[in-house]
C-alpha positions as CSV (number, residue, x, y, z in Angstrom):
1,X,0.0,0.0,0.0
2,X,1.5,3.2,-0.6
3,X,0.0,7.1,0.6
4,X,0.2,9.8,-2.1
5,X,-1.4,13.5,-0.4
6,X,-2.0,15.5,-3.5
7,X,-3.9,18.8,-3.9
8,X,-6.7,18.9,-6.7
9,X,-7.6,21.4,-9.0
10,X,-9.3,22.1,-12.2
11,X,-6.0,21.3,-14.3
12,X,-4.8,18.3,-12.4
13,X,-4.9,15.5,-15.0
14,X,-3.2,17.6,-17.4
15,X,-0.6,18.7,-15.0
16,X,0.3,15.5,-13.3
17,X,-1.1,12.9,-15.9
18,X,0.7,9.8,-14.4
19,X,-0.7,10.5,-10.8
20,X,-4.1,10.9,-12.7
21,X,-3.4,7.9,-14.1
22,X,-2.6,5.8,-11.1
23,X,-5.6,7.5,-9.1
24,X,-8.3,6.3,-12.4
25,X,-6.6,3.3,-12.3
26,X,-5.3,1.9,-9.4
27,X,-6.8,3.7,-6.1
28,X,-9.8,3.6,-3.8
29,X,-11.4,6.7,-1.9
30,X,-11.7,5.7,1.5
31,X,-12.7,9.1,2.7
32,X,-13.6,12.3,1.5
33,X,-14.3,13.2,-2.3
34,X,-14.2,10.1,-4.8
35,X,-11.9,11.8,-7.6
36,X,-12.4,8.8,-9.5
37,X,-15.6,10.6,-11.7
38,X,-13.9,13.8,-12.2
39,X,-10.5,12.4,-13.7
40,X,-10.7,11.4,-17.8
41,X,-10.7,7.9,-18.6
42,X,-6.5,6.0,-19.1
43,X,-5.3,4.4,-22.3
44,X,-1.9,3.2,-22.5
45,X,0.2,5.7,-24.5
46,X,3.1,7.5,-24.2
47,X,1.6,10.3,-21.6
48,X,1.6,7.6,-18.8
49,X,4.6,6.2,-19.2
50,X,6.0,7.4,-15.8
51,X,9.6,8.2,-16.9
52,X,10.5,5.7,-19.1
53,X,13.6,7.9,-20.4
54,X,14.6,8.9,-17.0
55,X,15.1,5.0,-16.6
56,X,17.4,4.8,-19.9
57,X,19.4,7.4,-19.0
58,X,19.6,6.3,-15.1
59,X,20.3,2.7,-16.2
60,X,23.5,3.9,-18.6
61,X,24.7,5.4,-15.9
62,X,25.0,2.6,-14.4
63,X,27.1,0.4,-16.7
64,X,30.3,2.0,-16.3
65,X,30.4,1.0,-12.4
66,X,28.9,-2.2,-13.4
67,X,31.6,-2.9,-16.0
68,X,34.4,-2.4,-14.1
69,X,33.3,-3.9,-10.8
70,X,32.4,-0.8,-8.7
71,X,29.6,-0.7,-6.3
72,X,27.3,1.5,-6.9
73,X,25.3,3.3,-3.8
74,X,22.3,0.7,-2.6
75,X,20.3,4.2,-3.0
76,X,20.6,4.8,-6.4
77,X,19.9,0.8,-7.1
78,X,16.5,0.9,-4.9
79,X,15.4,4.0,-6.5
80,X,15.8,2.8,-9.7
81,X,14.1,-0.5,-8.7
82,X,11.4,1.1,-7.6
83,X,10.7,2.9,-10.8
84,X,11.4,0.0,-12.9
85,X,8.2,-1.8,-10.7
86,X,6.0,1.4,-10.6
87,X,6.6,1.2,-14.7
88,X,5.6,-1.8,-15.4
89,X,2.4,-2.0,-12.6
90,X,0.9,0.9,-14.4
91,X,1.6,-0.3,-18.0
């Protein structure tokens, strides 16, 4: 289970389309407002693709430490982790 506090307004889905996204598609309103009605309806595309190049460019930085041995900082690895499974769960 994971907690996301976000502030809604009229230009929400278009400012923070992946958080739309995961709120249309993956969340349940167990108080308050339901935003699930006043958020547009999810297709797969490139707009909710979390950051699919942020994990390219995070992965090459990667390979030098991997190809010489180096460890690289647990921190960096679980981040990236992370993003790799929040990628795929909402694809």
């Amino acid at each position: 289970m994971e907690f996301v506090c976000v502030t809604f307004h009229e230009s929400f889905a278009r400012i923070n389309p992946v958080v739309a996204m995961l709120i249309k598609t993956q969340s349940r309103c167990i108080h308050g407002h339901d935003l699930f009605p006043l958020l547009p309806e999810c297709r797969p595309g490139p707009a909710i693709m979390m950051d699919a190049e942020l994990l390219e460019r995070q992965w090459h930085s990667f390979e030098p430490a991997l190809a010489c041995g180096s460890a690289i900082d647990p921190e960096r690895v679980r981040s990236m982790a992370k993003r790799m499974l929040l990628s795929v769960s909402s694809s």
